[in-house]
Biopython code that builds the backbone (N, CA, C, O; Angstrom):
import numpy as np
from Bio.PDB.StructureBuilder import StructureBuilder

atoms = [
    (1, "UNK", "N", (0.837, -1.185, 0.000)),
    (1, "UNK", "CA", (0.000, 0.000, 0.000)),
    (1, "UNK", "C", (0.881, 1.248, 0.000)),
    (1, "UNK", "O", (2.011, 1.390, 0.467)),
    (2, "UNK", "N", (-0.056, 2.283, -0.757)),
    (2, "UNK", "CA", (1.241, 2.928, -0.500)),
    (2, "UNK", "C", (1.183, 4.174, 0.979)),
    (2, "UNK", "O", (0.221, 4.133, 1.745)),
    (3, "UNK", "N", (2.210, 5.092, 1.165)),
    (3, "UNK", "CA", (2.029, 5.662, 1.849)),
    (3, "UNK", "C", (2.037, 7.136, 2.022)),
    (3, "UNK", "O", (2.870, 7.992, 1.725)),
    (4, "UNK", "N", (-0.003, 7.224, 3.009)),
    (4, "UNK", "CA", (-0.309, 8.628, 2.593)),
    (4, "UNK", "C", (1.125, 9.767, 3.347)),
    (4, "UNK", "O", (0.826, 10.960, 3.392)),
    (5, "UNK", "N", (2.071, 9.511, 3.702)),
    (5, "UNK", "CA", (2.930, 10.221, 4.313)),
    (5, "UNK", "C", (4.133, 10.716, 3.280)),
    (5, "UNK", "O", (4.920, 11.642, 3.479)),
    (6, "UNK", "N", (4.049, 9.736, 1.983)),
    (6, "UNK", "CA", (5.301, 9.717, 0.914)),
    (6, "UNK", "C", (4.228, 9.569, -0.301)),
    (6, "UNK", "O", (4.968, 9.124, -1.178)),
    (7, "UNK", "N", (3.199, 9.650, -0.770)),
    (7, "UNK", "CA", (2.685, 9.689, -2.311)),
    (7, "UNK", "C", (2.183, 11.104, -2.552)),
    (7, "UNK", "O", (2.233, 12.043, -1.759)),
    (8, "UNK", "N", (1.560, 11.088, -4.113)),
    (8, "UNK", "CA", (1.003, 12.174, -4.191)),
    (8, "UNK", "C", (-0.506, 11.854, -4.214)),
    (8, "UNK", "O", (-0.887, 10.685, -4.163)),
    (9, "UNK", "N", (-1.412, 12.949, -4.296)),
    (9, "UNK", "CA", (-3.129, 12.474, -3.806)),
    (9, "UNK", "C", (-3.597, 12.955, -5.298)),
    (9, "UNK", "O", (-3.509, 14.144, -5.606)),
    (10, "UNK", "N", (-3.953, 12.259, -5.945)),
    (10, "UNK", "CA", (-4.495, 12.265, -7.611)),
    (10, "UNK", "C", (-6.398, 12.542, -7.196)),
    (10, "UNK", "O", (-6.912, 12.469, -6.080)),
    (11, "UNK", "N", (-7.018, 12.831, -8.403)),
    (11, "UNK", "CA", (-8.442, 13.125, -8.080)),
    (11, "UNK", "C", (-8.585, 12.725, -10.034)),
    (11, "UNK", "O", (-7.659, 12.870, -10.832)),
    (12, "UNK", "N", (-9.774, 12.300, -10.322)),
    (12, "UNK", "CA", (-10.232, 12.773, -11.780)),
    (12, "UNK", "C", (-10.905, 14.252, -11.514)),
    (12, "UNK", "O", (-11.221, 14.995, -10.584)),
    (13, "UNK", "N", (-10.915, 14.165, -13.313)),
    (13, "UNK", "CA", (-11.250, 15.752, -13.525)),
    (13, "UNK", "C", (-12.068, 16.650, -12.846)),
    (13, "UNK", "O", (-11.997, 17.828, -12.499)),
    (14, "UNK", "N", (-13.070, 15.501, -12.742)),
    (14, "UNK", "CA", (-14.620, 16.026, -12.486)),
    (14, "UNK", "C", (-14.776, 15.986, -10.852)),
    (14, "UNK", "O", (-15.891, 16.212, -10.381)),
    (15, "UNK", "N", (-13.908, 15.762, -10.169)),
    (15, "UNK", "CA", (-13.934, 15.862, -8.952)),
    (15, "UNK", "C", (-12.738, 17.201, -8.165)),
    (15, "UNK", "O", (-12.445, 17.318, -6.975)),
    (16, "UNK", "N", (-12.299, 17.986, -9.271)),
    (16, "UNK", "CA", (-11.796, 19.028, -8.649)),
    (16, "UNK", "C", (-12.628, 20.063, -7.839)),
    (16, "UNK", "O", (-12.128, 20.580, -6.840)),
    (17, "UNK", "N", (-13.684, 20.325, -8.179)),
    (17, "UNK", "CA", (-14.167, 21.365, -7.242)),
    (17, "UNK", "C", (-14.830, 20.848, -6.413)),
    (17, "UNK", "O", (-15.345, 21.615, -5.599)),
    (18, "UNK", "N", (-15.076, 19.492, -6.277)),
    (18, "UNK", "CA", (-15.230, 19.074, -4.935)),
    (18, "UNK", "C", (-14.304, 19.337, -3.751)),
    (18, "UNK", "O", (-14.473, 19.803, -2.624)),
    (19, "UNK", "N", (-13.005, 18.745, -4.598)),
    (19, "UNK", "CA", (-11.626, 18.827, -3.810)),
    (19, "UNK", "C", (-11.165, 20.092, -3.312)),
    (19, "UNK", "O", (-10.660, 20.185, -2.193)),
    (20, "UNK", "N", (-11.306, 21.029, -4.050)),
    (20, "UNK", "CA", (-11.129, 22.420, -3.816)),
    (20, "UNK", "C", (-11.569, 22.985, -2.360)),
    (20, "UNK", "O", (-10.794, 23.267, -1.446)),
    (21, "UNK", "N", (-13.206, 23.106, -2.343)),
    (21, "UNK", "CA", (-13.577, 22.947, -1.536)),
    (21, "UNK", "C", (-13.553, 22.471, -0.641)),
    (21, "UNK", "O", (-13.772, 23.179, 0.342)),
    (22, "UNK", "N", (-13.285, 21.046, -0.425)),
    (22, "UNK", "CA", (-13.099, 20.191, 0.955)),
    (22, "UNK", "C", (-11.576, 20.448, 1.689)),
    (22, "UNK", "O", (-11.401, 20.131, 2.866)),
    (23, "UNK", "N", (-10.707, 20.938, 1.022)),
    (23, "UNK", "CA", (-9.457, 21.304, 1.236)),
    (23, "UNK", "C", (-9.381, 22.713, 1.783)),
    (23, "UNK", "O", (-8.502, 23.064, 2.570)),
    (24, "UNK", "N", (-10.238, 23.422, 1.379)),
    (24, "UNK", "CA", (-10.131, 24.503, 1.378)),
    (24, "UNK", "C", (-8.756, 25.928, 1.289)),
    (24, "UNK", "O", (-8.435, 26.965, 1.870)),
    (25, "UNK", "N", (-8.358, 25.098, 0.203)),
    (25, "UNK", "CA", (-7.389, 25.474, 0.046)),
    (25, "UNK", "C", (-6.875, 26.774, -0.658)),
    (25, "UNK", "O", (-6.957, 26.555, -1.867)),
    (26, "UNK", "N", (-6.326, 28.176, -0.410)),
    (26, "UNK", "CA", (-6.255, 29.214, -1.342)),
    (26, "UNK", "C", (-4.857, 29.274, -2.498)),
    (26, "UNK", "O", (-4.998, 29.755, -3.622)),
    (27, "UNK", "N", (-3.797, 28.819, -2.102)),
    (27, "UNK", "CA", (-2.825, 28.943, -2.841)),
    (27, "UNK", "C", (-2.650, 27.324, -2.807)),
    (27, "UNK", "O", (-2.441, 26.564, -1.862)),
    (28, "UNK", "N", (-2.884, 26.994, -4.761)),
    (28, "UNK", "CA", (-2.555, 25.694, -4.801)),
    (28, "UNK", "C", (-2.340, 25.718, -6.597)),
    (28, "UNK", "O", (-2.804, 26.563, -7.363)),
    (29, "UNK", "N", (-1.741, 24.868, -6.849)),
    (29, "UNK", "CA", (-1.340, 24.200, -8.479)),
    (29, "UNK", "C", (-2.145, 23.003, -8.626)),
    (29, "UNK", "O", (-2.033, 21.997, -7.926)),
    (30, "UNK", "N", (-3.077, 23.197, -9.713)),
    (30, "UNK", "CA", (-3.283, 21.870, -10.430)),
    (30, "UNK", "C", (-2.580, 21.207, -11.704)),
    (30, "UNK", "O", (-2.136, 22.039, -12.496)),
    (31, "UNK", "N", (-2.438, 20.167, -11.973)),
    (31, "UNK", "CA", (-1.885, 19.871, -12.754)),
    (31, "UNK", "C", (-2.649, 18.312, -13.340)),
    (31, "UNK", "O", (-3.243, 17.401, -12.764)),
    (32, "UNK", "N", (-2.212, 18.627, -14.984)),
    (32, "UNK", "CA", (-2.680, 17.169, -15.160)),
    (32, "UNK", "C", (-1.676, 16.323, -15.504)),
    (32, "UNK", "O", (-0.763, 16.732, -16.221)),
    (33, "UNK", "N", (-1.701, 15.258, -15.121)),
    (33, "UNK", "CA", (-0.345, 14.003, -15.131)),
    (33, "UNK", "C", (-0.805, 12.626, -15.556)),
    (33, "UNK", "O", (-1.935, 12.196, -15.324)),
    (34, "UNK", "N", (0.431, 11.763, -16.388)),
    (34, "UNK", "CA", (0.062, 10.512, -16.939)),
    (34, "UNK", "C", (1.053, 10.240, -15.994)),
    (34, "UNK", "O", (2.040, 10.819, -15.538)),
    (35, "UNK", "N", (0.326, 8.896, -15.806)),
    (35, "UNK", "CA", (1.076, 8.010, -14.651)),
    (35, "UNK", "C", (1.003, 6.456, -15.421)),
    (35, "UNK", "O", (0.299, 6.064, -16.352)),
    (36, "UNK", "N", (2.130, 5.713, -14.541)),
    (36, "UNK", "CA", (2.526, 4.626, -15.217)),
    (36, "UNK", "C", (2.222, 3.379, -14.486)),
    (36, "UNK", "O", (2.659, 2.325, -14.946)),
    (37, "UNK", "N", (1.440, 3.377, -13.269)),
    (37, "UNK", "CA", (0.992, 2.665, -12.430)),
    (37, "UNK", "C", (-0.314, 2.180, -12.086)),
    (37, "UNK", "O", (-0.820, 2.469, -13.170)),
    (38, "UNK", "N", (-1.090, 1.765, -11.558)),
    (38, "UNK", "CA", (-1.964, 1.450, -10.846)),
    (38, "UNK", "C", (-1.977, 2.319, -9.589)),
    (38, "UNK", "O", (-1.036, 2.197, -8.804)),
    (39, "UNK", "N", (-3.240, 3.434, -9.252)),
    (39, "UNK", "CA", (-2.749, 4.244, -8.011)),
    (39, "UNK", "C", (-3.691, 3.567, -7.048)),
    (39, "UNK", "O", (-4.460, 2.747, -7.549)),
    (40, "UNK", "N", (-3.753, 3.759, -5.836)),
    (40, "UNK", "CA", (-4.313, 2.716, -5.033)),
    (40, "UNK", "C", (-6.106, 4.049, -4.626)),
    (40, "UNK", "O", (-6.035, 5.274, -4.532)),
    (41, "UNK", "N", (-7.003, 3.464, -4.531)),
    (41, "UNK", "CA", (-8.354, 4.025, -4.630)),
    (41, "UNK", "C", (-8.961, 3.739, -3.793)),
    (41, "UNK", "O", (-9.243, 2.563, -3.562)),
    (42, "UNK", "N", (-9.413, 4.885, -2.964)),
    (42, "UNK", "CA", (-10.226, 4.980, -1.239)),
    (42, "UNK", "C", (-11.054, 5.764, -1.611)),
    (42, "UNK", "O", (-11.143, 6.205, -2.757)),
    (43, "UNK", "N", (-12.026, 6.129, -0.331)),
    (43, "UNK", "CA", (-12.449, 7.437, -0.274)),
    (43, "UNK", "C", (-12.564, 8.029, 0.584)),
    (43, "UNK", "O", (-12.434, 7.314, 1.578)),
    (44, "UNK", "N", (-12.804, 9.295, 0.896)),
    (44, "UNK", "CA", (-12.172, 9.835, 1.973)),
    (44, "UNK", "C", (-13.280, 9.916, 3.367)),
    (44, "UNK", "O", (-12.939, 10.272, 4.495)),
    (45, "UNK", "N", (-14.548, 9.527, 2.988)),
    (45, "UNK", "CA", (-15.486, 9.325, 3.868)),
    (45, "UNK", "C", (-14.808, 8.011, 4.680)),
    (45, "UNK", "O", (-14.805, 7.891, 5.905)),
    (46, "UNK", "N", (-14.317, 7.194, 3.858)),
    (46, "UNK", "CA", (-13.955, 6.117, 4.805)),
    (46, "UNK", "C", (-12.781, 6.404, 5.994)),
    (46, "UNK", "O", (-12.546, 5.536, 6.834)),
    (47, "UNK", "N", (-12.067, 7.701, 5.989)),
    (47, "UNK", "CA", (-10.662, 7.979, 7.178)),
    (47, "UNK", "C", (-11.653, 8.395, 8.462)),
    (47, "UNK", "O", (-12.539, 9.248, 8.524)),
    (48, "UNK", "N", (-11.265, 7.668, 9.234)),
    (48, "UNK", "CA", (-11.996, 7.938, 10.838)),
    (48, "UNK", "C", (-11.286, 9.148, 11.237)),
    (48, "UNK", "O", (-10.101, 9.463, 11.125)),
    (49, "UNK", "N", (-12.327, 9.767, 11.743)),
    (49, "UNK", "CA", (-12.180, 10.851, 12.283)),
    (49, "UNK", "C", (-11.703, 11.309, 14.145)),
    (49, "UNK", "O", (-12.313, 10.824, 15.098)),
    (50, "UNK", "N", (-10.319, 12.479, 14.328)),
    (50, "UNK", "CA", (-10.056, 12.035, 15.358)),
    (50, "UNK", "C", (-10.878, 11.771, 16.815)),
    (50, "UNK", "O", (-10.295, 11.235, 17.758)),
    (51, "UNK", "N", (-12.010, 12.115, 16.885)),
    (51, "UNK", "CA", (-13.077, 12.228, 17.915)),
    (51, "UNK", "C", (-13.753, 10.502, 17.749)),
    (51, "UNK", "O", (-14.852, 10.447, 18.301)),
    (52, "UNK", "N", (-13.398, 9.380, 17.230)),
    (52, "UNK", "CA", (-13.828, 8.507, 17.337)),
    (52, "UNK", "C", (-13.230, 7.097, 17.941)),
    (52, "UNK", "O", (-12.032, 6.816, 17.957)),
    (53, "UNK", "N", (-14.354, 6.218, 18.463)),
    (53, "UNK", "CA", (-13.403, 5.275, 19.606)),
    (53, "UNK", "C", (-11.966, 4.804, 19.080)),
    (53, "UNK", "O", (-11.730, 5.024, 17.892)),
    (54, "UNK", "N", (-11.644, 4.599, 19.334)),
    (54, "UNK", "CA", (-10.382, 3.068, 19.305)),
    (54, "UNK", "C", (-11.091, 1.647, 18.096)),
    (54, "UNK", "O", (-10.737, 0.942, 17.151)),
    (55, "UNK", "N", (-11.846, 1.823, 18.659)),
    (55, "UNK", "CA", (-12.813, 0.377, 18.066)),
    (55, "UNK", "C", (-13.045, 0.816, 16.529)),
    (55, "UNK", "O", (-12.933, 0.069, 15.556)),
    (56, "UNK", "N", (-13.383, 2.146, 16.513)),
    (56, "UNK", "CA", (-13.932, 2.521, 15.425)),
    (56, "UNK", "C", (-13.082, 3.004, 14.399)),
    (56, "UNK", "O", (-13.286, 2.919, 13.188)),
    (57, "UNK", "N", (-11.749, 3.711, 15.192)),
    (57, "UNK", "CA", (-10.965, 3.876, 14.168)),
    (57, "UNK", "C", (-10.254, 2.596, 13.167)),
    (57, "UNK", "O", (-10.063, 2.725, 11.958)),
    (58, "UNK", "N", (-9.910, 1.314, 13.997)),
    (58, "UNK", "CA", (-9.492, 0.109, 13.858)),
    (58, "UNK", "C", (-10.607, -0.116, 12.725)),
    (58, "UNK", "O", (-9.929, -0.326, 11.719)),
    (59, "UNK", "N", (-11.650, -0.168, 12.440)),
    (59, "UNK", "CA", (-12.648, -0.569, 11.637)),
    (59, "UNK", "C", (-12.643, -0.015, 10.613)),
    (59, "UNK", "O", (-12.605, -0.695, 9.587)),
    (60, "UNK", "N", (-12.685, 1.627, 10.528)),
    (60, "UNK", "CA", (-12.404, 2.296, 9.562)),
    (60, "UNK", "C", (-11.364, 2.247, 8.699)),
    (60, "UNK", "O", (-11.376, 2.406, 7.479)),
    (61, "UNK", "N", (-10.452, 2.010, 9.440)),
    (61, "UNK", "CA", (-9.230, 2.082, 8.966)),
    (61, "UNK", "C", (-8.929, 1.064, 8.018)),
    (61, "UNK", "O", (-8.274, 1.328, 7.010)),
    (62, "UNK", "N", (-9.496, -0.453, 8.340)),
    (62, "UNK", "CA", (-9.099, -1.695, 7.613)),
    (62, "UNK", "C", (-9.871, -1.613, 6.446)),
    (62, "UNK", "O", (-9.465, -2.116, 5.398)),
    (63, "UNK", "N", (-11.646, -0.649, 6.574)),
    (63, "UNK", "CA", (-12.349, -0.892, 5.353)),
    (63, "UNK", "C", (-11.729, 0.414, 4.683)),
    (63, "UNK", "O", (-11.892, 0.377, 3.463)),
    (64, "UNK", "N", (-11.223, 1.287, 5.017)),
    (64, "UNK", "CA", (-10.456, 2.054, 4.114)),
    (64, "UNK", "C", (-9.571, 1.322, 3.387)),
    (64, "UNK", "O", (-9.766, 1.138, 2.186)),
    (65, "UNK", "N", (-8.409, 0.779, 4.082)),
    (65, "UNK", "CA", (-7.425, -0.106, 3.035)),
    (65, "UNK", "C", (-7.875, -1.071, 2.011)),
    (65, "UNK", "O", (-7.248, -1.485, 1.036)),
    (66, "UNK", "N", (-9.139, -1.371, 2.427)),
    (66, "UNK", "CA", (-9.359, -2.857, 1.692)),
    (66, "UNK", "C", (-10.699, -2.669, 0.809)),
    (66, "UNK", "O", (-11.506, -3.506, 0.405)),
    (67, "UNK", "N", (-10.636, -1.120, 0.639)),
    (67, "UNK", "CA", (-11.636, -0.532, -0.278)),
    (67, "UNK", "C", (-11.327, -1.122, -1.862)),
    (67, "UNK", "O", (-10.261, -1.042, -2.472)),
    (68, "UNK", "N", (-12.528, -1.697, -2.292)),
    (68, "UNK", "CA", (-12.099, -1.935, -3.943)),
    (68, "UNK", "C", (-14.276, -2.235, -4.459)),
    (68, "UNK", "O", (-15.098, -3.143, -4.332)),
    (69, "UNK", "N", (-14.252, -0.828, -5.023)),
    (69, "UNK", "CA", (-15.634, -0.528, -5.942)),
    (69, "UNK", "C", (-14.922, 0.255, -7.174)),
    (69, "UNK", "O", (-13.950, 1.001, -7.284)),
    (70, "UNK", "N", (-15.925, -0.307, -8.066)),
    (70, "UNK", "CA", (-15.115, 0.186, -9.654)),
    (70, "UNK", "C", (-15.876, 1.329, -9.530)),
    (70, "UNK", "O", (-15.533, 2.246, -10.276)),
    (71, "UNK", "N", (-17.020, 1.580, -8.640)),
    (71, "UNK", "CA", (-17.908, 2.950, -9.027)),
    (71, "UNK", "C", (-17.211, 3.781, -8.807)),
    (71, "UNK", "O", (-16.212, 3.672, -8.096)),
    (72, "UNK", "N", (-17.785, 5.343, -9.673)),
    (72, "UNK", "CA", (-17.037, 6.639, -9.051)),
    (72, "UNK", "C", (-17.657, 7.313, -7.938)),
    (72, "UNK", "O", (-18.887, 7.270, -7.907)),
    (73, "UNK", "N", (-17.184, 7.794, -7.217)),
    (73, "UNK", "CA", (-18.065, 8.290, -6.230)),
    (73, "UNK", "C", (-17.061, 9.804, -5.707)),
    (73, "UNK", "O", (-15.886, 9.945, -5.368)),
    (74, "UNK", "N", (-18.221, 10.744, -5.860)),
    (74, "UNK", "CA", (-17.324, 12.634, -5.668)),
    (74, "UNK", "C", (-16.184, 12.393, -4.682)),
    (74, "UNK", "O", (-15.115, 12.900, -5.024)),
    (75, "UNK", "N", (-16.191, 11.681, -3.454)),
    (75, "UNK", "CA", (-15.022, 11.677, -2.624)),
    (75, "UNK", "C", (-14.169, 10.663, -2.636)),
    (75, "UNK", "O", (-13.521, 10.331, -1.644)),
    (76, "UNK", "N", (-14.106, 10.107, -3.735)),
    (76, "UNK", "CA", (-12.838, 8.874, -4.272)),
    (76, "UNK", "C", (-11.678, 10.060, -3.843)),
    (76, "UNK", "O", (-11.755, 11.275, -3.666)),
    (77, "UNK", "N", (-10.590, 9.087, -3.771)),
    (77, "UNK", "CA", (-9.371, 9.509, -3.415)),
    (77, "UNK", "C", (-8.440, 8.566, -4.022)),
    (77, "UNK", "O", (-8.740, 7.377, -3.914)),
    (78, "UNK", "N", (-7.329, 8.880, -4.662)),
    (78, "UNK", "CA", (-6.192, 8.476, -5.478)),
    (78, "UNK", "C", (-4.503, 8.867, -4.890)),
    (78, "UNK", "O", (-3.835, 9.895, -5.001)),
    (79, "UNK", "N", (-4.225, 7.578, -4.259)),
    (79, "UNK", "CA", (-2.887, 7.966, -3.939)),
    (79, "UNK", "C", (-1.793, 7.074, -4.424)),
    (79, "UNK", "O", (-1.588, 5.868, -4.294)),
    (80, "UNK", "N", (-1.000, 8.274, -5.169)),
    (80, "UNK", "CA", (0.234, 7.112, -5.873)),
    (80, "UNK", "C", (1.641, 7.527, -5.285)),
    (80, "UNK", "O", (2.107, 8.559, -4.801)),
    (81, "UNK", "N", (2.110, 6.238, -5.550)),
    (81, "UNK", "CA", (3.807, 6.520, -5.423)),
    (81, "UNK", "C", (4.625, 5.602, -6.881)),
    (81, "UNK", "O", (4.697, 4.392, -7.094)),
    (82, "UNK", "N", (4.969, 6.381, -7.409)),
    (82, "UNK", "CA", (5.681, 5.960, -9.006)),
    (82, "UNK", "C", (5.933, 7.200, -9.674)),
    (82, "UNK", "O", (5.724, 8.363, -9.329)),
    (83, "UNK", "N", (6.354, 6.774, -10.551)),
    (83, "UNK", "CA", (6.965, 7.813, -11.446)),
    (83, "UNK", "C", (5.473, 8.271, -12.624)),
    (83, "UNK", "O", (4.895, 7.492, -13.383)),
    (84, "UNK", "N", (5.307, 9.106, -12.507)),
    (84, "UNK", "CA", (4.274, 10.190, -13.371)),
    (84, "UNK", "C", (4.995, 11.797, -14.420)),
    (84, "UNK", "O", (5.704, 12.761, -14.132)),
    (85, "UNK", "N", (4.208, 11.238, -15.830)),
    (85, "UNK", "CA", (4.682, 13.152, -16.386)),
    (85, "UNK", "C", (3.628, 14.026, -16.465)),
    (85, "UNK", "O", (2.497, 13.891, -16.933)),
    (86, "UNK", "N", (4.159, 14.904, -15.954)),
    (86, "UNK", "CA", (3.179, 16.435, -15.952)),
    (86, "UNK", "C", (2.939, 16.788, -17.356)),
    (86, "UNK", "O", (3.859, 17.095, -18.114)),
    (87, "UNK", "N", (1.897, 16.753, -17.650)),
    (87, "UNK", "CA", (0.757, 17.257, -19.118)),
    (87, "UNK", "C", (0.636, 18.549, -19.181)),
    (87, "UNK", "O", (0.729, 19.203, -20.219)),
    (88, "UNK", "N", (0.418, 18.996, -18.053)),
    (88, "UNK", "CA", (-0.296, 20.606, -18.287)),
    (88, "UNK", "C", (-1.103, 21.027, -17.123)),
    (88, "UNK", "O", (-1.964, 20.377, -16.530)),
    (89, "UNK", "N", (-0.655, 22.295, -16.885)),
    (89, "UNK", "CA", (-0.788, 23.021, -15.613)),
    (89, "UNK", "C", (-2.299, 23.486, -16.100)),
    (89, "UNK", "O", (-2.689, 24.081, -17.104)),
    (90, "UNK", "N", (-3.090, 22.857, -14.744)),
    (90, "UNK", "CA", (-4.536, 23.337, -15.573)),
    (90, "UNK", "C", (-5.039, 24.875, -14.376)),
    (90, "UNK", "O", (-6.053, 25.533, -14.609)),
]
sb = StructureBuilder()
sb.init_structure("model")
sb.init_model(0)
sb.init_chain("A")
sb.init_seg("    ")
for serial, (resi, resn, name, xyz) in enumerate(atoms, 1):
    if name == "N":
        sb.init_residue(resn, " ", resi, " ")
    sb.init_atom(name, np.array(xyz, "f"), 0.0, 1.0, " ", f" {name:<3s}", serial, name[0])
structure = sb.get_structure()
């Protein structure tokens, strides 16, 4: 798996202004990139939140890792570690 501490966090197109928003982020670069890998696919509803038991984070946590739906869903999350080329600064 890889790790959210060392990858980068990928999104499709159509989920940038979701991302925008949930980040809330003011100074940021998008970019579009071909990648040469398989990136590993969560979503972000599934990360337990810090106000929750022990029990619950343990739960969350495993169905986060062991997330696999081909559907798209607005808060998919994409995290890779490999080598990728930058396309174009969107």
């Amino acid at each position: 798996m890889p790790s959210r501490y060392n990858c980068i966090y990928l999104c499709r197109i159509d989920q940038i202004e979701y991302w925008k928003k949930r980040l809330e982020l003011q100074n940021y670069a998008i970019y579009k990139i071909e990648i040469y890998d398989e990136p590993f696919k969560s979503r972000d509803i599934l990360l337990p939140k810090p106000h929750e038991s022990y029990n619950s984070i343990c739960k969350k946590t495993k169905i986060y890792w062991q997330y696999n739906n081909s559907k798209n869903f607005e808060d998919d999350e994409y995290l890779y570690e490999g080598k990728f080329k930058i396309l174009d600064k969107i």
